[in-house]
N, C-alpha and C positions, 0 to 999 in steps of 0.2 A: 454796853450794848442793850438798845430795844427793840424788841421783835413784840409786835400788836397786830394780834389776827385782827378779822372782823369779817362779816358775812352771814355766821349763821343765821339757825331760826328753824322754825316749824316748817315742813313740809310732806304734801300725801305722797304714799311709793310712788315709783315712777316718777318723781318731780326730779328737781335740778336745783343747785344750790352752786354759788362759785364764791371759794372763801379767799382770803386776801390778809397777806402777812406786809404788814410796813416795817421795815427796819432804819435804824439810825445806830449812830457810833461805830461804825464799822464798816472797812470797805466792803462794799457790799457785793461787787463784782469779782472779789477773788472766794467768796464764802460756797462751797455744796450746802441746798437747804434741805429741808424735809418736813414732813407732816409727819406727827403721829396721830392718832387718836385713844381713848381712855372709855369705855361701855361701862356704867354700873356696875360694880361689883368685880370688874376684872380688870386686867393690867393692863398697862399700856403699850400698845404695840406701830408697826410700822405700816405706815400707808403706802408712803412715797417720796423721791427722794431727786435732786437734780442738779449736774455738775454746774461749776462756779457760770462754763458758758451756754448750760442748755444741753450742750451735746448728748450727755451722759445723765438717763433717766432710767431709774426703778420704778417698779410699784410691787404692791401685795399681790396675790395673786387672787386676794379675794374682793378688790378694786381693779384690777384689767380691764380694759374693755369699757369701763363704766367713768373712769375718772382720767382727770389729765392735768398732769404738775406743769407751770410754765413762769418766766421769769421775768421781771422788767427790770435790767441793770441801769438804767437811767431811771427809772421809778423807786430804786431801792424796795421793790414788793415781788415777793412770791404769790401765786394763785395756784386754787386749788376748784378745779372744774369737775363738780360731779354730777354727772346722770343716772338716771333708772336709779335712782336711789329705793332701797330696801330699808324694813326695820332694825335689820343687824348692824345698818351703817349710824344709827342712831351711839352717841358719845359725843365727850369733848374734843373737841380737834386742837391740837396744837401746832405751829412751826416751831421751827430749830434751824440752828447756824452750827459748823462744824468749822476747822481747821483742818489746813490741807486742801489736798487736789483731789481726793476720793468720794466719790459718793461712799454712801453705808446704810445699812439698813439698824443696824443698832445703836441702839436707844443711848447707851453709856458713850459714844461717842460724839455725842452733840454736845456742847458747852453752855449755848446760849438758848433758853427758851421762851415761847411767848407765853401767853398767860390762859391763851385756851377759846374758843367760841364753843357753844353748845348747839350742835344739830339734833334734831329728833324728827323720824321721820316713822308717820302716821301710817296703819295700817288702813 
């Protein structure tokens, strides 16, 4: 299994960034995906997260409102649409593949991950 973000980059608050996960070796239509991201010097936590067919979507609560998980099962790629971006949202962003029919928010439940984009967003 490859999961390959891509997307990031610099931008001022309030910008927009939409990051993009391609997968291969796995059916990718029966998989829940999710983002984590990773800030300097702290752990890695949960962004968002979306059932095998879209239906069934989380986020953080501190991404609401501001970002939007969405799927292309004919594309094999998860997107990750964010706006009003802040400095807090600045880390590495990752996707993840799960087994099973569940979304999750936790971390230890992903098997597959991708290798990371860097966003940083300017004050």
């Amino acid at each position: 299994v490859q999961l390959q973000a891509s997307g990031g980059g610099l931008v001022q608050a309030g910008g927009s960034l939409r990051l993009s996960c391609a997968a291969s070796g796995l059916t990718f239509s029966r998989y829940p995906l999710g983002w984590f991201r990773q800030a300097p010097g702290k752990e890695r936590e949960f962004v968002a997260a979306i059932s095998w067919s879209g239906a069934v979507i989380s986020y953080a609560d501190s991404v609401k409102g501001r970002f939007t998980i969405s799927r292309d099962n004919a594309k094999n790629t998860v997107y990750l649409q964010m706006n009003s971006l802040k400095p807090e949202d600045t880390a590495v962003y990752f996707c993840a593949a799960k087994y099973g029919s569940r979304v999750s928010k936790l971390e230890y439940e992903y098997t597959d991950w991708g290798q990371g984009t860097q966003v940083t967003v300017s004050s």
